[in-house]
C-alpha positions as CSV (number, residue, x, y, z in Angstrom):
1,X,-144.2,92.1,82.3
2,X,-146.2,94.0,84.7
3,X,-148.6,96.6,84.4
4,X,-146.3,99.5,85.3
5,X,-143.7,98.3,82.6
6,X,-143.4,99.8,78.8
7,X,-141.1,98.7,76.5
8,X,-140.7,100.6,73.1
9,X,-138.1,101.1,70.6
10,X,-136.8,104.2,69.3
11,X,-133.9,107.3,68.9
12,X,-131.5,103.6,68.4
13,X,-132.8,102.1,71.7
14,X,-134.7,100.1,73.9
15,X,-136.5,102.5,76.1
16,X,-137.9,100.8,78.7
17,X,-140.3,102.8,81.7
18,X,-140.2,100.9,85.2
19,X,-141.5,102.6,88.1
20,X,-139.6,103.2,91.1
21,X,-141.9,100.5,92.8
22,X,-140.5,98.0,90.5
23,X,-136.8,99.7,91.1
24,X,-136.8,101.1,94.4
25,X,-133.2,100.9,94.0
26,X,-133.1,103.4,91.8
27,X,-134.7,106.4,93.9
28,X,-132.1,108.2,94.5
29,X,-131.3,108.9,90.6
30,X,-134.9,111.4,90.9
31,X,-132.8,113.2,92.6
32,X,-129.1,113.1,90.7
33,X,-131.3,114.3,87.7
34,X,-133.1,116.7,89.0
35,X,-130.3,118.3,90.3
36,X,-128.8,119.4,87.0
37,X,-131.9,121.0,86.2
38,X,-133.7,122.5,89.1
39,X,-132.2,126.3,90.0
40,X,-131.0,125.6,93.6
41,X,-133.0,127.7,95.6
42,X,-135.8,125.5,94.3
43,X,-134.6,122.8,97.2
44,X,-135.7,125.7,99.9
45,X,-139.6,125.4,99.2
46,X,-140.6,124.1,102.2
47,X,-143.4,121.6,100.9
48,X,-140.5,120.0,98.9
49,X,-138.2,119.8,102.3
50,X,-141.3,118.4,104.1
51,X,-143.3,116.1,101.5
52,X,-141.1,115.3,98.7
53,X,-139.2,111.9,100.1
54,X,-142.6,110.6,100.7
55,X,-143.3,110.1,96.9
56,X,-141.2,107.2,97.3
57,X,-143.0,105.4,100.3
58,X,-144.5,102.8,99.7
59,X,-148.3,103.7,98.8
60,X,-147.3,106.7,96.0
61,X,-144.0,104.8,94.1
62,X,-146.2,103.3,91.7
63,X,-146.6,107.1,90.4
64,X,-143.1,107.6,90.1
65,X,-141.1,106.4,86.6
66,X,-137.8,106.2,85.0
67,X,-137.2,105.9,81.9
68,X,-134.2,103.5,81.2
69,X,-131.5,102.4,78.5
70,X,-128.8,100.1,77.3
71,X,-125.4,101.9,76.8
72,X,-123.2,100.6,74.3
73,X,-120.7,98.8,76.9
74,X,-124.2,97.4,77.8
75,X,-124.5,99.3,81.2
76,X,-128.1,100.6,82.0
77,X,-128.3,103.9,82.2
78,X,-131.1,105.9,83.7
79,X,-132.5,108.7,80.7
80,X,-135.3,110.5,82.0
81,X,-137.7,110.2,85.2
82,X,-141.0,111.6,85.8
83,X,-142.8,112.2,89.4
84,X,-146.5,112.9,89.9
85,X,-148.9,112.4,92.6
86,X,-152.7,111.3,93.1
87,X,-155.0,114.0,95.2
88,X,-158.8,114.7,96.1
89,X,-160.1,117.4,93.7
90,X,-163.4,118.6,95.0
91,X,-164.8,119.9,92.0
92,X,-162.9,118.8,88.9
93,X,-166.0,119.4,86.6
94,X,-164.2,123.5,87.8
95,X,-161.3,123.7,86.2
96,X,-161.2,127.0,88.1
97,X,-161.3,125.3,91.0
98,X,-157.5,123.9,90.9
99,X,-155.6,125.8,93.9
100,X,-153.4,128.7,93.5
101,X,-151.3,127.5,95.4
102,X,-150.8,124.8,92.1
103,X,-147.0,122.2,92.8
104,X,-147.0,123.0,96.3
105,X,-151.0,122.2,97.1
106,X,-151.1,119.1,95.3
107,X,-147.3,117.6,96.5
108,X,-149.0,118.5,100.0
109,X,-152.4,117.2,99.6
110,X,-151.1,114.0,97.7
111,X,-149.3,113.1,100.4
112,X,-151.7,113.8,103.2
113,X,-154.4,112.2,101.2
114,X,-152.4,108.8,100.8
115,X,-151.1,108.6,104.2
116,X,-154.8,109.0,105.8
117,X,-156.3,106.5,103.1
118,X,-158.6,109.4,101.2
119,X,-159.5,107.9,97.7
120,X,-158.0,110.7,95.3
121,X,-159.9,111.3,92.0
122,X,-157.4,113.0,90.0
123,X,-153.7,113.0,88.9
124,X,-151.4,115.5,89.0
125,X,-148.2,115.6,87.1
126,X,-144.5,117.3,88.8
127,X,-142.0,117.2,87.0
128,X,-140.3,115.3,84.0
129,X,-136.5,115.1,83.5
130,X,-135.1,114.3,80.6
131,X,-131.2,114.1,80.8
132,X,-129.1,116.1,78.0
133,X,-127.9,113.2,75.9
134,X,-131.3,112.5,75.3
135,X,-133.0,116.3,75.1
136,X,-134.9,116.7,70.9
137,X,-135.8,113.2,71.8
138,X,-139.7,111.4,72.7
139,X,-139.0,110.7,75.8
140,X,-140.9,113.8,77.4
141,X,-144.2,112.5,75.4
142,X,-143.7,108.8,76.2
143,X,-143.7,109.6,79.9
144,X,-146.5,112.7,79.7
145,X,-148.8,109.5,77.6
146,X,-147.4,107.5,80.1
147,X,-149.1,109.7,83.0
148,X,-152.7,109.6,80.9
149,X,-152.3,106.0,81.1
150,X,-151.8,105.8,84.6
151,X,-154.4,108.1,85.5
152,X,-156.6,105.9,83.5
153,X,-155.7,102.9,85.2
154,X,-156.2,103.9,88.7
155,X,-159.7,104.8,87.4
156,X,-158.6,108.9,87.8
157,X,-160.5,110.9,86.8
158,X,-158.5,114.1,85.3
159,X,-154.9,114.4,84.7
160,X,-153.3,117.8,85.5
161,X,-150.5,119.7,85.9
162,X,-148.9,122.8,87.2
163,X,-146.5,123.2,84.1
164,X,-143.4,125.6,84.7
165,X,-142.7,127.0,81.6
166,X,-139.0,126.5,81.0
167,X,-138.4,129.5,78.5
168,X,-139.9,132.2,81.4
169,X,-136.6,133.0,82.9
170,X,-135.0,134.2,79.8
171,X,-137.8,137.2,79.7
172,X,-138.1,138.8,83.1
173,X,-139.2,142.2,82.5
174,X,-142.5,140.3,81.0
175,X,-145.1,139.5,83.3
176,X,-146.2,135.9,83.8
177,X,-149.9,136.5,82.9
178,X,-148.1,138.5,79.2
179,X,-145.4,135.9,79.2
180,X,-148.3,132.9,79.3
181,X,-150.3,135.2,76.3
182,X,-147.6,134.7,73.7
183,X,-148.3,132.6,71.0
184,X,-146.4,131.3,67.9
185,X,-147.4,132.5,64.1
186,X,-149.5,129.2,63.8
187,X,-151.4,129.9,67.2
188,X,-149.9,127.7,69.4
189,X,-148.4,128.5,72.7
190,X,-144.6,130.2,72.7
191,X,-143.0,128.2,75.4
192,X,-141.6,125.3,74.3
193,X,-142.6,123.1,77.5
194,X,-146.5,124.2,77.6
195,X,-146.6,124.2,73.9
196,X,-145.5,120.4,74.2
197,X,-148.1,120.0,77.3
198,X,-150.6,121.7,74.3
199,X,-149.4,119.8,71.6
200,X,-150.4,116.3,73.5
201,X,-154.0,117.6,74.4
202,X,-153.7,119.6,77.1
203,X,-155.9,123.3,77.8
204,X,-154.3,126.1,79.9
205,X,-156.6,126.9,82.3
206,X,-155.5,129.4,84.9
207,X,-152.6,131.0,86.6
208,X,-151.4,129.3,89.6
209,X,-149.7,132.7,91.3
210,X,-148.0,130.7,94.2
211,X,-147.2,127.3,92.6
212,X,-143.9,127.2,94.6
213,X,-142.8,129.6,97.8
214,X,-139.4,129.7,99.4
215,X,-138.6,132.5,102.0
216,X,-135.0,132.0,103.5
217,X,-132.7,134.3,105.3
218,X,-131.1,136.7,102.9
219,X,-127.2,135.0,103.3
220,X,-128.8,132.1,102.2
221,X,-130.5,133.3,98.9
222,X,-126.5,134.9,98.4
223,X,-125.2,131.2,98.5
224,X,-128.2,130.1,96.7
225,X,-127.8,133.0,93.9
226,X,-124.2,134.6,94.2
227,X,-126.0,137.7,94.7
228,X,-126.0,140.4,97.4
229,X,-128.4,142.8,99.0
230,X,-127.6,145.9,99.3
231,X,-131.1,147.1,99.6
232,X,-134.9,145.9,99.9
233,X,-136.8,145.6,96.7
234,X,-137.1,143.0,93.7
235,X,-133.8,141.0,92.4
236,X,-133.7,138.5,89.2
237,X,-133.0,135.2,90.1
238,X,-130.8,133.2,87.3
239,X,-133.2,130.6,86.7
240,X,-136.6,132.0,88.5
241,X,-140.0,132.7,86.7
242,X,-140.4,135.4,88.9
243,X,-138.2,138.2,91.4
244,X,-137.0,137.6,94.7
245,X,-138.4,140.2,97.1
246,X,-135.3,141.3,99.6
247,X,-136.2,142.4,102.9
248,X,-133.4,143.7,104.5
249,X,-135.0,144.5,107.9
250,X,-136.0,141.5,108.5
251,X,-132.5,139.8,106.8
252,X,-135.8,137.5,104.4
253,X,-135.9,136.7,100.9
254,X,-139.4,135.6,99.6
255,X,-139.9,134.0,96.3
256,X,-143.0,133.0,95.0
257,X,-143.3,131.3,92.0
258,X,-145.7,130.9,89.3
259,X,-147.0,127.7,87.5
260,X,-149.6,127.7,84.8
261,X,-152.3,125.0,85.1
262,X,-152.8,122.8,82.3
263,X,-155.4,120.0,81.7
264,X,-155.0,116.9,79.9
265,X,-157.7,115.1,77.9
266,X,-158.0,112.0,79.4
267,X,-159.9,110.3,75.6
268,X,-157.8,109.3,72.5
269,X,-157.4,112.1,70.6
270,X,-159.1,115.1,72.3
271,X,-158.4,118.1,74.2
């Protein structure tokens, strides 16, 4: 068994975590999970267009996991993945420091920083997917203690991550910044995702404004949406933390999403 490779039991199952390294020939199921989750306009950032097949090259697939299972006809099934990416922080003693521009800068500079041999010094986590048959399951925290572990390894420093909180869409008349604010009767955070970020160690630490961007022509963001665009100004997006700004002049839809940072405490135990 190597070093990348977990095997535990639970939910009824072997769960076993393999990165894509070990399973390069299962790359492309990143992307036949993600698909079922990620609004589709999320495809249009251009970061993602540019940087987001080289997760899988050689020097960053060791980063990448899948979680996978035994079906009862005895058929392996892939039940979860998670992607995230070392990078050069210049000041993580500043948590303040992490960049605005939160999934997109670190996607970017992970990927510039491994392919011109830069020694990174933090983690950052992108996304986990867990498929529906296996949602109320462990599988999220296996793969977020999985990360810590990693990061520990590689002798990282920090583990971060520009968490997109997954209940946000439901409330868009509520700002971000209010949305981030609301907390449960026992104090802990009210979105489910960065409550479970929280509940594993992890400290909000700032608003990343322009975590994601996507500006496309306008007849795109219709196929994209189903909508139309009568006139400039804001539009909800089914699916988007924040509104679409139409500019019918210029036939451009600009959306700019927003992430909040989170930090995970990389000792047993602690936040």
């Amino acid at each position: 068994m190597s070093a990348d490779l977990i095997v535990a039991e639970g939910a009824g199952k072997i769960v076993t975590l393999v990165s894509a390294e070990e399973r390069p020939d299962l790359i492309p199921a990143f992307d036949e999970l993600g698909a079922a989750v990620w609004p589709k306009f999320i495809g249009g950032d251009e970061v993602i267009i540019k940087h987001w097949d080289s997760l899988f090259s050689k020097g960053l697939r060791r980063h990448q996991f899948l979680a996978l299972g035994i079906d009862i006809k005895g058929n392996e099934r892939v039940l979860a993945t998670s992607n995230s990416v070392p990078f050069v922080w210049p000041h993580p003693e500043d948590d303040a420091s992490l960049p605005d521009a939160g999934w997109d800068a670190v996607l970017a500079g992970g990927v510039e920083a491994s392919a011109s041999g830069q020694k990174p010094n933090a983690l950052s986590a992108l996304a986990i997917i867990v498929s529906p048959a296996m949602r109320g399951s462990d599988l999220a925290e296996r793969l977020i203690g999985n990360m810590k572990a990693s990061a520990k390894r590689h002798g990282l420093q920090a583990l971060v991550a520009p968490v997109r909180p997954t209940k946000k869409a439901a409330y868009p008349l509520t700002s971000f910044a209010d949305y981030i604010g609301w907390t449960t009767p026992a104090g802990a955070p009210f979105d489910p995702w960065v409550r479970k970020h929280w509940q594993l160690g992890a400290s909000l630490v700032k608003v990343a404004p322009r975590s994601m961007r996507v500006e496309a022509p306008l007849s795109q963001w219709s196929e994209w949406s189903g909508l139309r665009f009568p006139v400039c100004g804001l539009y909800h997006l089914e699916g988007g933390l924040a509104p679409l700004m139409a500019d019918c002049e210029s036939g451009l839809g600009l959306y700019e999403e927003p992430n909040i940072w989170m930090r995970h405490s990389l000792e047993d135990g602690g936040r």
